[in-house]
Structures are given as C-alpha cells and as structure tokens.
N, CA, C, O and CB atoms as a CASP TS submission, in Angstrom:
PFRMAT TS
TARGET T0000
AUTHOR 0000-0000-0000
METHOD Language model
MODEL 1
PARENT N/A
ATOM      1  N   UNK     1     -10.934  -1.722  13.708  1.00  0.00           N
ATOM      2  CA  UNK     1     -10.218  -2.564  12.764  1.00  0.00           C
ATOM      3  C   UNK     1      -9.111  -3.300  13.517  1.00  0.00           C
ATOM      4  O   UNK     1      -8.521  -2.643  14.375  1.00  0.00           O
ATOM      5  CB  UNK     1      -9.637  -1.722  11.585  1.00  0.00           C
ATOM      6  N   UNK     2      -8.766  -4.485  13.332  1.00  0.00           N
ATOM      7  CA  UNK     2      -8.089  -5.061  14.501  1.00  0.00           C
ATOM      8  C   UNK     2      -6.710  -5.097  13.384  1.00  0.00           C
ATOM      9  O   UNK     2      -6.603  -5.309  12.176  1.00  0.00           O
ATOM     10  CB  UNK     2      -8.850  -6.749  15.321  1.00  0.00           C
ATOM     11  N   UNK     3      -5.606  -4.717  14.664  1.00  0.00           N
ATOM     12  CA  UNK     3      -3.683  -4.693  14.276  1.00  0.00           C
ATOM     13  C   UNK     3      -3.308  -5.937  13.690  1.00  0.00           C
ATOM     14  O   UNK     3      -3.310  -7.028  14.260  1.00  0.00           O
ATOM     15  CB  UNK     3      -2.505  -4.579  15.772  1.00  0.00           C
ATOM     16  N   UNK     4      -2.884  -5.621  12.144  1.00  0.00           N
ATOM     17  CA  UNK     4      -2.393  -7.340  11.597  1.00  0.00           C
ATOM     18  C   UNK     4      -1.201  -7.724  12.473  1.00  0.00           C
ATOM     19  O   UNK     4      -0.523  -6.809  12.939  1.00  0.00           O
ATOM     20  CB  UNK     4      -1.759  -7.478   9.728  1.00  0.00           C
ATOM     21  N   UNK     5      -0.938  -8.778  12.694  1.00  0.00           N
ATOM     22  CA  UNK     5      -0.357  -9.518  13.047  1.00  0.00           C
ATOM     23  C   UNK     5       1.529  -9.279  13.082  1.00  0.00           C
ATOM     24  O   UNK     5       1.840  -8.650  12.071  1.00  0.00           O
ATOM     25  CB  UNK     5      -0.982 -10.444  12.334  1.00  0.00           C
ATOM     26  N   UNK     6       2.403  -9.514  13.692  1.00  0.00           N
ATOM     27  CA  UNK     6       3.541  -9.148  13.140  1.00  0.00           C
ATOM     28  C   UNK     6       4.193  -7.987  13.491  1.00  0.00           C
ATOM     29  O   UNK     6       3.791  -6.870  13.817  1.00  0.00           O
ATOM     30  CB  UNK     6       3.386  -9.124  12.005  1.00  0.00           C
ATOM     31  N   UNK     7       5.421  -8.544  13.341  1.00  0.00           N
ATOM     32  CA  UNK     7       6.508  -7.279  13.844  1.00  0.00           C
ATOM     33  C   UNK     7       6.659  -6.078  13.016  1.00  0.00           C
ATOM     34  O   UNK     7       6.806  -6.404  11.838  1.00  0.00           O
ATOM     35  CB  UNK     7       8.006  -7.779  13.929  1.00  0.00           C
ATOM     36  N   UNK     8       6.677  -4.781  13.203  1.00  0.00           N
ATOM     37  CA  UNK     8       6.856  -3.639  12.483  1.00  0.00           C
ATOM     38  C   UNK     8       8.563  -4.187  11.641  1.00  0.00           C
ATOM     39  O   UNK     8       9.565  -4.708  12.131  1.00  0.00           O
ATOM     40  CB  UNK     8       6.825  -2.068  13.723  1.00  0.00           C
ATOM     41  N   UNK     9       8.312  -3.869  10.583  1.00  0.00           N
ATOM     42  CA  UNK     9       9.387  -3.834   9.598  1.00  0.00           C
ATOM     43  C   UNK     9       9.735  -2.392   9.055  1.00  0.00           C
ATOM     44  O   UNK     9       8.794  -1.599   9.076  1.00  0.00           O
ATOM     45  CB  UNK     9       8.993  -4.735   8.436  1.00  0.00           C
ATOM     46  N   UNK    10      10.744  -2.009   8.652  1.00  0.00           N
ATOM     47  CA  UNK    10      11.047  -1.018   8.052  1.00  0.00           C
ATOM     48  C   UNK    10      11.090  -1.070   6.621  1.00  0.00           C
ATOM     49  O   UNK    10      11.129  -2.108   5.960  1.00  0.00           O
ATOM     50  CB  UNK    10      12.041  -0.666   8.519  1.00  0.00           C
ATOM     51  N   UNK    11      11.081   0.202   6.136  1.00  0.00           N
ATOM     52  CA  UNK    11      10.771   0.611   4.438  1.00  0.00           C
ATOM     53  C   UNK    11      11.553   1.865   4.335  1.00  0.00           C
ATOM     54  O   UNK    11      11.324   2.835   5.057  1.00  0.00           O
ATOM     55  CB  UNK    11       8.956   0.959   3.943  1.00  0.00           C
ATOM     56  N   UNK    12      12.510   1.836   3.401  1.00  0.00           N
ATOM     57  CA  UNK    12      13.431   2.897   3.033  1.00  0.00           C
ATOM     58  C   UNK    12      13.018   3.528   2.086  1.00  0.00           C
ATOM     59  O   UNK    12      12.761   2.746   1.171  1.00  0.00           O
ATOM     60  CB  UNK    12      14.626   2.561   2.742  1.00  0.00           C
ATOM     61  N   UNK    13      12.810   4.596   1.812  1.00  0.00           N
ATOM     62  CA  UNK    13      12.005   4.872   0.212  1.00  0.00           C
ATOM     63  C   UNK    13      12.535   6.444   0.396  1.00  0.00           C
ATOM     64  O   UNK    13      12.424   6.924   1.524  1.00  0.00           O
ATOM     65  CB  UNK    13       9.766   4.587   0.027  1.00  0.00           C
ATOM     66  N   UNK    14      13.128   7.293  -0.705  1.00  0.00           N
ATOM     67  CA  UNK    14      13.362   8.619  -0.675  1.00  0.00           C
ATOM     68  C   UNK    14      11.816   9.927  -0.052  1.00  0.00           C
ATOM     69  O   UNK    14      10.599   9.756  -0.117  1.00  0.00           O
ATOM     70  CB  UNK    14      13.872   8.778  -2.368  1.00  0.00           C
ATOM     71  N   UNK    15      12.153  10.425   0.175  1.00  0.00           N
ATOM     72  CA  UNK    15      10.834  11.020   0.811  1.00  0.00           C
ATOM     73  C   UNK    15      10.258  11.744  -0.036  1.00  0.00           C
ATOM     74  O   UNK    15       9.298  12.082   0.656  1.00  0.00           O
ATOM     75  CB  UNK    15      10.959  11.830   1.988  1.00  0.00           C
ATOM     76  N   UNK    16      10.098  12.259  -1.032  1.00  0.00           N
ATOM     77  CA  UNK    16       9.025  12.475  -2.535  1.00  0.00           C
ATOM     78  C   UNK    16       9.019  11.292  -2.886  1.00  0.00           C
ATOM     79  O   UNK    16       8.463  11.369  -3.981  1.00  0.00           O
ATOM     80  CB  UNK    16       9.498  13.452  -3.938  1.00  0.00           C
ATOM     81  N   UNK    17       9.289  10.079  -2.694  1.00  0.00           N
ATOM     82  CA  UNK    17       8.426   9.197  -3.391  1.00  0.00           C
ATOM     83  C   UNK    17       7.588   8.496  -2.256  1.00  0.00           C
ATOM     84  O   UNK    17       6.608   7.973  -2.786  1.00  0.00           O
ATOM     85  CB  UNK    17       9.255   8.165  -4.322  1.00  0.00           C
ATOM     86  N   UNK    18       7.603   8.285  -0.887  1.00  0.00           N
ATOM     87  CA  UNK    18       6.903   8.110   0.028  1.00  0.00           C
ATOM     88  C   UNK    18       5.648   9.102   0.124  1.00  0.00           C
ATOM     89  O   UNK    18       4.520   8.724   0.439  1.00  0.00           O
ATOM     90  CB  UNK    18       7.722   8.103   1.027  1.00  0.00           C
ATOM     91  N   UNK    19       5.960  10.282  -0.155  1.00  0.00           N
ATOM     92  CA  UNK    19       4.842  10.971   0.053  1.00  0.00           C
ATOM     93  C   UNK    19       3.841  10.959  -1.283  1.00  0.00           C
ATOM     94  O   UNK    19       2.678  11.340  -1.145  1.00  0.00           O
ATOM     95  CB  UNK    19       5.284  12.362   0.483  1.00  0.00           C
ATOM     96  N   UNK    20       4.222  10.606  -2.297  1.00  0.00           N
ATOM     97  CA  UNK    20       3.782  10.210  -3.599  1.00  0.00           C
ATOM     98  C   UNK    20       3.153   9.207  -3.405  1.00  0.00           C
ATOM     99  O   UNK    20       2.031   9.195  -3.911  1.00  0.00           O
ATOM    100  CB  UNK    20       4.678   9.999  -4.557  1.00  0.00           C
ATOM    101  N   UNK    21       3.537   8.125  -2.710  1.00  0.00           N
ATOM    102  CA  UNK    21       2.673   6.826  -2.386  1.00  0.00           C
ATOM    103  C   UNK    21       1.352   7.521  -1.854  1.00  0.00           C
ATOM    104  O   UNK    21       0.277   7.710  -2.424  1.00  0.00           O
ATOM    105  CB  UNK    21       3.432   5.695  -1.139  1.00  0.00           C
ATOM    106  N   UNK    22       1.856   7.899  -0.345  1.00  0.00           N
ATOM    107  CA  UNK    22       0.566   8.059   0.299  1.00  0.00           C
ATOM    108  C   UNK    22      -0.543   9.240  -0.593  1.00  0.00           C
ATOM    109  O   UNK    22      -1.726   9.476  -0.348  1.00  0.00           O
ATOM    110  CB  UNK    22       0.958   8.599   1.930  1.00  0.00           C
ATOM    111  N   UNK    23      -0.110   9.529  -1.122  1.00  0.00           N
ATOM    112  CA  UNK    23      -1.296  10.483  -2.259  1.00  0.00           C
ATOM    113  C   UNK    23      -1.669   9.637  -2.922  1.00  0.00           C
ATOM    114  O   UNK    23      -2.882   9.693  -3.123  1.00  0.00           O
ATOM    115  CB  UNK    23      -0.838  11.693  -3.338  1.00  0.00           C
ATOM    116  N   UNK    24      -1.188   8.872  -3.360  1.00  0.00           N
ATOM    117  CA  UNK    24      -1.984   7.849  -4.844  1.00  0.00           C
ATOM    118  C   UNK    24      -2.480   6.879  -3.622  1.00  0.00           C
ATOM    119  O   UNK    24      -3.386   6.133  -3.995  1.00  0.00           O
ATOM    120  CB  UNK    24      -0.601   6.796  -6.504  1.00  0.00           C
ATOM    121  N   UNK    25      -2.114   6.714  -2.286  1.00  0.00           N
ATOM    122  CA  UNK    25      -2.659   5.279  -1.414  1.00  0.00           C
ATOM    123  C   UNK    25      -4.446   6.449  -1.331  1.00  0.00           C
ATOM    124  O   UNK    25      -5.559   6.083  -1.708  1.00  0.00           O
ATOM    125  CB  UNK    25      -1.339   4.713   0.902  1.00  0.00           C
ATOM    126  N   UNK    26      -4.123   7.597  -0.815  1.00  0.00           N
ATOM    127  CA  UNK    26      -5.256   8.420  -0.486  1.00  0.00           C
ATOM    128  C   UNK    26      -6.146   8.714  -1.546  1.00  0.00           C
ATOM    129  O   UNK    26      -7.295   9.003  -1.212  1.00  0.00           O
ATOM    130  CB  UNK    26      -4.855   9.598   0.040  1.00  0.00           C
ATOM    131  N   UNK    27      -5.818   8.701  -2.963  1.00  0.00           N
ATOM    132  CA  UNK    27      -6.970   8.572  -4.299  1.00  0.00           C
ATOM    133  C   UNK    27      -7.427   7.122  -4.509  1.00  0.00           C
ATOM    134  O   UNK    27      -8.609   6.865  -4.737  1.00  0.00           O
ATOM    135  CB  UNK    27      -6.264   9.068  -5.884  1.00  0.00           C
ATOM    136  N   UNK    28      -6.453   6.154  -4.429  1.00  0.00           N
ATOM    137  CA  UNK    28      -7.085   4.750  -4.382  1.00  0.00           C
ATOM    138  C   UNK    28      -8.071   4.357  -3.831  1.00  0.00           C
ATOM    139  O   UNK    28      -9.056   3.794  -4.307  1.00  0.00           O
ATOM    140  CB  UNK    28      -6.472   3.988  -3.992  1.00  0.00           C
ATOM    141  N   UNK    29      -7.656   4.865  -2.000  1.00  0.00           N
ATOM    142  CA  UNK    29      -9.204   4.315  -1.256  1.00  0.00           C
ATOM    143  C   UNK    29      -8.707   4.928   0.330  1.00  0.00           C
ATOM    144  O   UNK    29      -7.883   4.517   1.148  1.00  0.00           O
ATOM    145  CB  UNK    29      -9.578   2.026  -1.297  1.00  0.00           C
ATOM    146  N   UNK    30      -9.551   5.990   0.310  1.00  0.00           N
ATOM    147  CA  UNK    30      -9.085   6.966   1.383  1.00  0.00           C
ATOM    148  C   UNK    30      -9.305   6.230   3.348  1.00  0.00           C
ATOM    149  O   UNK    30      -8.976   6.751   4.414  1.00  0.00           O
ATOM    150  CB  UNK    30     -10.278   8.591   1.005  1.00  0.00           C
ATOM    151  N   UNK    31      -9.920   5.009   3.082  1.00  0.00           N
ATOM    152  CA  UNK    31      -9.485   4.359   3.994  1.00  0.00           C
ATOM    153  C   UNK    31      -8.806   3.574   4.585  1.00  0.00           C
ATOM    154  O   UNK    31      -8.928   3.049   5.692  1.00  0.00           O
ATOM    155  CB  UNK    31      -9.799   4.203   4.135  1.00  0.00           C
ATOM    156  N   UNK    32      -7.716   3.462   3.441  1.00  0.00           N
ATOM    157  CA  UNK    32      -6.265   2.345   3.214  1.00  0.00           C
ATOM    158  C   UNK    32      -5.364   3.472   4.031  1.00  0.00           C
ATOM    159  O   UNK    32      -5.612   4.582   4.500  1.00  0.00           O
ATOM    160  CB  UNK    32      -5.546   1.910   1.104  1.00  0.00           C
ATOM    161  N   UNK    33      -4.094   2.553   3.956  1.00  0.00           N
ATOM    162  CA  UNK    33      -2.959   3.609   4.858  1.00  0.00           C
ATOM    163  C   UNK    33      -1.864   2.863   3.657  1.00  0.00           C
ATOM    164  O   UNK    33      -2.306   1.924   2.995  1.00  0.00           O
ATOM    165  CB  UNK    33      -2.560   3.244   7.186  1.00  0.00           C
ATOM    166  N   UNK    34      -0.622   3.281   3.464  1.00  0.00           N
ATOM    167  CA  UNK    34       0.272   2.494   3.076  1.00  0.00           C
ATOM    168  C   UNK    34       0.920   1.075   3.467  1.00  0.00           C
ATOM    169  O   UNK    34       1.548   0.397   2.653  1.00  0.00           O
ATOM    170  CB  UNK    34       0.930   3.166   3.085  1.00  0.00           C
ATOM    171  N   UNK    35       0.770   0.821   4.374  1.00  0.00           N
ATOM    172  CA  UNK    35       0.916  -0.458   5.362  1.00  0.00           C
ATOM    173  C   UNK    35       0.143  -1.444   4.847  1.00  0.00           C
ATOM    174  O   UNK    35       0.521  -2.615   4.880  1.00  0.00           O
ATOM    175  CB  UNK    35       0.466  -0.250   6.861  1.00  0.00           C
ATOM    176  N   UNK    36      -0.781  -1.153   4.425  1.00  0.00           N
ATOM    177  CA  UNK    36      -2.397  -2.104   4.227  1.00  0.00           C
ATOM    178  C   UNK    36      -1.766  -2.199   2.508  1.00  0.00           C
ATOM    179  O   UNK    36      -2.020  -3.306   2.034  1.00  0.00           O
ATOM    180  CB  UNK    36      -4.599  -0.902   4.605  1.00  0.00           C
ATOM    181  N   UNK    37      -1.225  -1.527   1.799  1.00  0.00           N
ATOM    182  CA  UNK    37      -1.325  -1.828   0.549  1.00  0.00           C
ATOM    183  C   UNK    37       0.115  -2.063   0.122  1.00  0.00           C
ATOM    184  O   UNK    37       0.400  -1.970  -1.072  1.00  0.00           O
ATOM    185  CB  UNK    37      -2.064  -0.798  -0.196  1.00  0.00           C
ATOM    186  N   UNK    38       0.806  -2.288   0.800  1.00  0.00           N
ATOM    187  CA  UNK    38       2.254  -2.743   0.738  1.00  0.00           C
ATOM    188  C   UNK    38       1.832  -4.596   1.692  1.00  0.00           C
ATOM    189  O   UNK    38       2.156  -5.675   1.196  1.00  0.00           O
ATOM    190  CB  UNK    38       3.624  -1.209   1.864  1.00  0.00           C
ATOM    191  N   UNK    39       1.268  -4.480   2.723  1.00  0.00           N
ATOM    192  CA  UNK    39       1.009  -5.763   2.631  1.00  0.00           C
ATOM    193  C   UNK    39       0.456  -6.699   1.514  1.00  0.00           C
ATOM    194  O   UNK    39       0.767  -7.828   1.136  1.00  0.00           O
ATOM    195  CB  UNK    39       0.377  -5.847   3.457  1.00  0.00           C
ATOM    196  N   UNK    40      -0.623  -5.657   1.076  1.00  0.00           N
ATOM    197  CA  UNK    40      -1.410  -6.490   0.164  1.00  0.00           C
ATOM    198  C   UNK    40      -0.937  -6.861  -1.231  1.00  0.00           C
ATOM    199  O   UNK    40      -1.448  -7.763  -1.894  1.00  0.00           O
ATOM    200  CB  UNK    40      -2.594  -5.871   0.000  1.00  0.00           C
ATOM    201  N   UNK    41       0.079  -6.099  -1.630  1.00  0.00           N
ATOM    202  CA  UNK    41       1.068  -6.004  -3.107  1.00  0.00           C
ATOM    203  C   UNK    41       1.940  -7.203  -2.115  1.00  0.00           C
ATOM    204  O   UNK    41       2.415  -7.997  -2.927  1.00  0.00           O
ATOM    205  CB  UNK    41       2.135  -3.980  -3.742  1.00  0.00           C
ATOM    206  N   UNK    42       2.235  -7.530  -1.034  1.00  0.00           N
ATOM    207  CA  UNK    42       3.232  -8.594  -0.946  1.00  0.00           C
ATOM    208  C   UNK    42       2.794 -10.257  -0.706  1.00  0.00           C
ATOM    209  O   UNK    42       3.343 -11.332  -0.945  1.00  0.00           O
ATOM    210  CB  UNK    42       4.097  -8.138   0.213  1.00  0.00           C
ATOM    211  N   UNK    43       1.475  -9.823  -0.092  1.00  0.00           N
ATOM    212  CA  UNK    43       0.555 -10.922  -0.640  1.00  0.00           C
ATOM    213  C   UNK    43       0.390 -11.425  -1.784  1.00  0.00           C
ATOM    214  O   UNK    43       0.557 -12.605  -2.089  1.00  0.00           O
ATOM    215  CB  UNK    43      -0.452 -10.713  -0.496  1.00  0.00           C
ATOM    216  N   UNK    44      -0.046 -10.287  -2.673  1.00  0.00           N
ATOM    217  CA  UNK    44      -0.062 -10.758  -4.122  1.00  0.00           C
ATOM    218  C   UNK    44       1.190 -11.416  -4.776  1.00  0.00           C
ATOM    219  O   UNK    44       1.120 -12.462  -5.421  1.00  0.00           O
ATOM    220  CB  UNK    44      -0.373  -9.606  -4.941  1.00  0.00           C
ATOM    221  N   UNK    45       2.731 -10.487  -4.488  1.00  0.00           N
ATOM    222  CA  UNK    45       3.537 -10.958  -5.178  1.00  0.00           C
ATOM    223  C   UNK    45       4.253 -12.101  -4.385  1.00  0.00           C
ATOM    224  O   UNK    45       5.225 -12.558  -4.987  1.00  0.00           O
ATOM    225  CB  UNK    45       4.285  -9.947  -5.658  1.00  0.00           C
ATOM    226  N   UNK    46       4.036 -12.561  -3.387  1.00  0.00           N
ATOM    227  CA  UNK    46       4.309 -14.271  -3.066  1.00  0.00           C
ATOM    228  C   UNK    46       3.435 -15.455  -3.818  1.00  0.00           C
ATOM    229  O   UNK    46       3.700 -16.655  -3.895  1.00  0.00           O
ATOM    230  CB  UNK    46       3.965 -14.558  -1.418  1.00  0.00           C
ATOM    231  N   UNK    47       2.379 -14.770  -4.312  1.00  0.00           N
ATOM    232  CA  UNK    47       1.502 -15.821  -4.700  1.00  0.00           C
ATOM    233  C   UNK    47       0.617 -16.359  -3.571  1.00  0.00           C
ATOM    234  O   UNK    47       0.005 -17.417  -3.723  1.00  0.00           O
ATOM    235  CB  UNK    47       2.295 -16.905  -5.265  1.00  0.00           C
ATOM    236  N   UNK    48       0.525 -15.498  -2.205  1.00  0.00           N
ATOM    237  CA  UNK    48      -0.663 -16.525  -1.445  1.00  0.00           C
ATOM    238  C   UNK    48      -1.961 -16.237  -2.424  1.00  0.00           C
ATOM    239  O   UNK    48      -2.193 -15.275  -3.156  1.00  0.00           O
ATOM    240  CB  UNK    48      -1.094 -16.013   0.493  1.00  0.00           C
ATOM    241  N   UNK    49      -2.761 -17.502  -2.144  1.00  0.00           N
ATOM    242  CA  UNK    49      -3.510 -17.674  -2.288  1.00  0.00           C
ATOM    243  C   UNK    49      -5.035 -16.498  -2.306  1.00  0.00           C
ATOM    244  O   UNK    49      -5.564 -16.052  -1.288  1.00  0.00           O
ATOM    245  CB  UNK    49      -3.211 -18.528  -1.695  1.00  0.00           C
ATOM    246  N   UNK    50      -5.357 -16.290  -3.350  1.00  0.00           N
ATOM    247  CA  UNK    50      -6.659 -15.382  -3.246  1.00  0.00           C
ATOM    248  C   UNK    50      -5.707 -14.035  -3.520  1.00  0.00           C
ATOM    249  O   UNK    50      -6.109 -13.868  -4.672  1.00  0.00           O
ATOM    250  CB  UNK    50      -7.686 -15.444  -1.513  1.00  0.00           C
ATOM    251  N   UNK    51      -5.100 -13.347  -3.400  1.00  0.00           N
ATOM    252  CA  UNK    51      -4.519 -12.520  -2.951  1.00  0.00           C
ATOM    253  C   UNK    51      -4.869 -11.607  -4.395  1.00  0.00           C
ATOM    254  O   UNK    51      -5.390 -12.254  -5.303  1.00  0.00           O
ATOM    255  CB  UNK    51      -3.065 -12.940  -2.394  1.00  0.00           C
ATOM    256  N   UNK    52      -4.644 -10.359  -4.602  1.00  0.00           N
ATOM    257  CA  UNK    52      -4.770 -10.154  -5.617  1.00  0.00           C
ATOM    258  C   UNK    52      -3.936  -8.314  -5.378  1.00  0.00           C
ATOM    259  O   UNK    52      -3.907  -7.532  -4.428  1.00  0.00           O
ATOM    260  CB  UNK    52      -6.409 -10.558  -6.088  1.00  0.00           C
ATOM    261  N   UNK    53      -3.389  -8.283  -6.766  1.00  0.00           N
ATOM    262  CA  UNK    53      -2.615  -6.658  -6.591  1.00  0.00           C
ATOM    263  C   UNK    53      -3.390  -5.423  -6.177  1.00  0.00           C
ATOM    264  O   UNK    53      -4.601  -5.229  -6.280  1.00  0.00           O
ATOM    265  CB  UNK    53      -2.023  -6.136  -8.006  1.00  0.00           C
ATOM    266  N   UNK    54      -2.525  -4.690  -5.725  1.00  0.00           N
ATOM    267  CA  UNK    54      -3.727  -3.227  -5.147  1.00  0.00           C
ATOM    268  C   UNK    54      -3.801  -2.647  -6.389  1.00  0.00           C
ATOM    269  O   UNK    54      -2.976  -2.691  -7.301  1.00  0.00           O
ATOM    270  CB  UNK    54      -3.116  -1.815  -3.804  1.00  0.00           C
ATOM    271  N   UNK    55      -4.655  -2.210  -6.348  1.00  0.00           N
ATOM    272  CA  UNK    55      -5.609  -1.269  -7.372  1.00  0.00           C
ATOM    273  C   UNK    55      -4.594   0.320  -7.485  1.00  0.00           C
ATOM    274  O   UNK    55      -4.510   1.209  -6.637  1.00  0.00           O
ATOM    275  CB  UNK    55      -7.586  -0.924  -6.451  1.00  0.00           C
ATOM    276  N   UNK    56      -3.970   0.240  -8.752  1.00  0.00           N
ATOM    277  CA  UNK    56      -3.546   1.406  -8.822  1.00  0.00           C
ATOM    278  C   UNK    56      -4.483   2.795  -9.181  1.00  0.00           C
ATOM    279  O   UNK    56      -5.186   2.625 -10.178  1.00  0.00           O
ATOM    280  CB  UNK    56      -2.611   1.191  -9.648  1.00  0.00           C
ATOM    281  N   UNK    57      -4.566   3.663  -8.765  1.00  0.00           N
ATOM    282  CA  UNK    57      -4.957   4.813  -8.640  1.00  0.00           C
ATOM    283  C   UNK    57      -5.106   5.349  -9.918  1.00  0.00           C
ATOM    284  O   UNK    57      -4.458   4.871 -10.849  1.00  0.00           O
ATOM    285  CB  UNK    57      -4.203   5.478  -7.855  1.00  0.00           C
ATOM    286  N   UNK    58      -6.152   6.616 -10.148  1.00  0.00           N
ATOM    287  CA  UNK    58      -5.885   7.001 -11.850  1.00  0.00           C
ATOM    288  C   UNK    58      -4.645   8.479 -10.728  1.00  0.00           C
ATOM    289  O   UNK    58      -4.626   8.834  -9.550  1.00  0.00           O
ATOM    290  CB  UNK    58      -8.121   7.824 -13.374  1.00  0.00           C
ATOM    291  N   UNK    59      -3.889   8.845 -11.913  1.00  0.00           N
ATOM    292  CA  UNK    59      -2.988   9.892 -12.031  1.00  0.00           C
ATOM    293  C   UNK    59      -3.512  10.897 -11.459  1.00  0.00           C
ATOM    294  O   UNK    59      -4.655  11.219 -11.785  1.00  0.00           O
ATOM    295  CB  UNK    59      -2.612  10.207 -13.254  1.00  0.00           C
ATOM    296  N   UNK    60      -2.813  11.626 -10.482  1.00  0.00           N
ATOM    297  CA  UNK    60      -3.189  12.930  -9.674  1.00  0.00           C
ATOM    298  C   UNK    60      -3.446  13.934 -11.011  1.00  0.00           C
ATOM    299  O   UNK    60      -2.808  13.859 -12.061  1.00  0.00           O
ATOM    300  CB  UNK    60      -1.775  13.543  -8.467  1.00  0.00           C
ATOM    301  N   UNK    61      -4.713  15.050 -10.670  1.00  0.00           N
ATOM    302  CA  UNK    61      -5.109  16.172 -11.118  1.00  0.00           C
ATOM    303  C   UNK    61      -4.217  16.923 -11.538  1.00  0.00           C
ATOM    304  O   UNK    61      -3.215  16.865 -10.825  1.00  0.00           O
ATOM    305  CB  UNK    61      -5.737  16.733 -10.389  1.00  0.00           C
ATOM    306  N   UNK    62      -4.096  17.911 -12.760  1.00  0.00           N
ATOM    307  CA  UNK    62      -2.680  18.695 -12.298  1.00  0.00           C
ATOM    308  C   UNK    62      -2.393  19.268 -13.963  1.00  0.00           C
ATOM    309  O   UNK    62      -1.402  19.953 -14.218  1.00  0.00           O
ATOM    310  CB  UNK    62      -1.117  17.378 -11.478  1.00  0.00           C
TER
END
C-alpha cells in the first residue's frame, strides 16, 4: 500500500477515547488504521470532491 503523501501531524485526544477510536476503526474495517479514517472524515469535511464520510461502525458487543 503506498505512504500518503505529507507531513506527520499530530492528534491530541485523551487516551480512552483514542483507544475507543481504534476499536470502532477495527469493527468498521479491520484493514483501516486511524490515520486512513481521520484522513478520510477530513476529506469529506472540506468538501473535496468525491469524498464521502467514514462509515461509522455498529456499537461494540457488551
């Protein structure tokens, strides 16, 4: 899979809710990473073109 483009940026997020991401990123589509779907939610919310929101996850088991 080839490295998107671009400088590493940082993301501040409390760490139960980071790790909450990557569980709902890992039920969504276990070959996504968080990177890939934080790009793609920022794609969507600029409005490029085609772009469309990530697919939220159904609710963890429990």
């Amino acid at each position: 899979m080839p490295q998107p483009q671009g400088k590493p940026r940082r993301f501040i997020a409390p760490d139960d809710l980071w790790e909450r991401f990557e569980e709902a990123v890992r039920r969504a589509d276990p070959e996504a990473d968080r990177s890939k779907v934080l790009r793609t939610f920022v794609r969507w919310y600029v409005g490029e073109p085609g772009a469309k929101i990530p697919e939220r996850p159904d609710p963890p088991q429990g």
